[in-house]
C-alpha positions as CSV (number, residue, x, y, z in Angstrom):
1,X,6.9,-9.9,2.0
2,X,4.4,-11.8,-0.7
3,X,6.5,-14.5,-0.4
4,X,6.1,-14.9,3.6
5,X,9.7,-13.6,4.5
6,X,10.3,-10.4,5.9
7,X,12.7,-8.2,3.8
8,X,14.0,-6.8,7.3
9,X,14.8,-9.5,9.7
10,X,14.4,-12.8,6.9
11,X,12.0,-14.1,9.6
12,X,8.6,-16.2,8.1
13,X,6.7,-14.7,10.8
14,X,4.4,-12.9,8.2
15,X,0.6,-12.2,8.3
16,X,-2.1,-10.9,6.0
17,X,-4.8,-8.7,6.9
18,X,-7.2,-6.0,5.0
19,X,-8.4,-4.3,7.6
20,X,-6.1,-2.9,10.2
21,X,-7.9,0.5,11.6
22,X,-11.9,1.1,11.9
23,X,-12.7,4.7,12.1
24,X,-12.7,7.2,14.0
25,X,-8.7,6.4,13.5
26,X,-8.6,5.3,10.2
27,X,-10.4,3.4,7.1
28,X,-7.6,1.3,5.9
29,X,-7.9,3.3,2.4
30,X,-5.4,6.2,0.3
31,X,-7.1,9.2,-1.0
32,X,-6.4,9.2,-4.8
33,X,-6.8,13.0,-6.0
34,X,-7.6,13.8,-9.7
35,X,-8.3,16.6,-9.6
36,X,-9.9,20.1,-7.3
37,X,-12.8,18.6,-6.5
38,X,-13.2,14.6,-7.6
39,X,-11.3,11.9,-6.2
40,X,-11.8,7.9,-4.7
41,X,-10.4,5.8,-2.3
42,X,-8.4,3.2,-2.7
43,X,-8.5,-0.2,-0.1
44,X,-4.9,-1.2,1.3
45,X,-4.0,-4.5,2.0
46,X,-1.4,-5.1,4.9
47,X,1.9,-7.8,5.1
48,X,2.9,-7.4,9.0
49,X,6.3,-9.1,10.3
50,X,5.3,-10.2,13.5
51,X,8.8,-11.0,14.5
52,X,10.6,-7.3,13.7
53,X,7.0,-5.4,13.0
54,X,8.2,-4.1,9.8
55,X,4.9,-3.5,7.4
56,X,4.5,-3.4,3.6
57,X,1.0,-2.3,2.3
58,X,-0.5,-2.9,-1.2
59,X,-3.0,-2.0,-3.4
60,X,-4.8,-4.7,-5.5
61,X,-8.3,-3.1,-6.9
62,X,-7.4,-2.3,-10.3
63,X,-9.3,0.4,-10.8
64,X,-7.4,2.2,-8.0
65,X,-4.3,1.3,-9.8
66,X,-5.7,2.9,-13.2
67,X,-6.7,6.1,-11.0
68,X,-3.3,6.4,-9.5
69,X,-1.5,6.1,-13.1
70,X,-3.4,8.5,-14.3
71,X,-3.4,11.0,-11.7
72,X,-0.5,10.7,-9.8
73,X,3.3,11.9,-10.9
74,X,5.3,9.4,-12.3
75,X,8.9,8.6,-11.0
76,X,11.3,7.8,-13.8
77,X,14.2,6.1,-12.7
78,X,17.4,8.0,-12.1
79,X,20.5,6.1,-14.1
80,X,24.1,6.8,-13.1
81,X,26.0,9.3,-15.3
């Protein structure tokens, strides 16, 4: 969806936005754990289809990203046998 088409529905009905939910319902942010008692937030930005309403969100603070490396498991990629 960075490039403005919609992986779903190829429509270029696609729109930014960083902030989608104020609270009570929700602080557009993921909780990034590392560890029992410390952990940060990381801010989401949104790509919304407005044609099919498919959504993709992203993290861009880089910092974030460094947290979730080192926290967070890593998914190796499964190779046919």
């Amino acid at each position: 969806m960075l490039d403005g088409i919609c992986p779903k529905c190829t429509s270029h009905s696609v729109y930014f936005g960083e902030r989608v939910a104020n609270p009570p319902y929700g602080d557009n942010t993921i909780l990034i754990s590392s560890g029992l008692f410390a952990s940060s937030r990381a801010p989401l930005s949104y790509y919304v289809c407005i044609n099919c309403g498919y959504v993709e969100s992203y993290i861009y603070d880089a910092k974030s990203l460094n947290d979730i490396h080192k926290t967070w498991q890593y998914i190796p990629v499964k190779r046919d046998e």
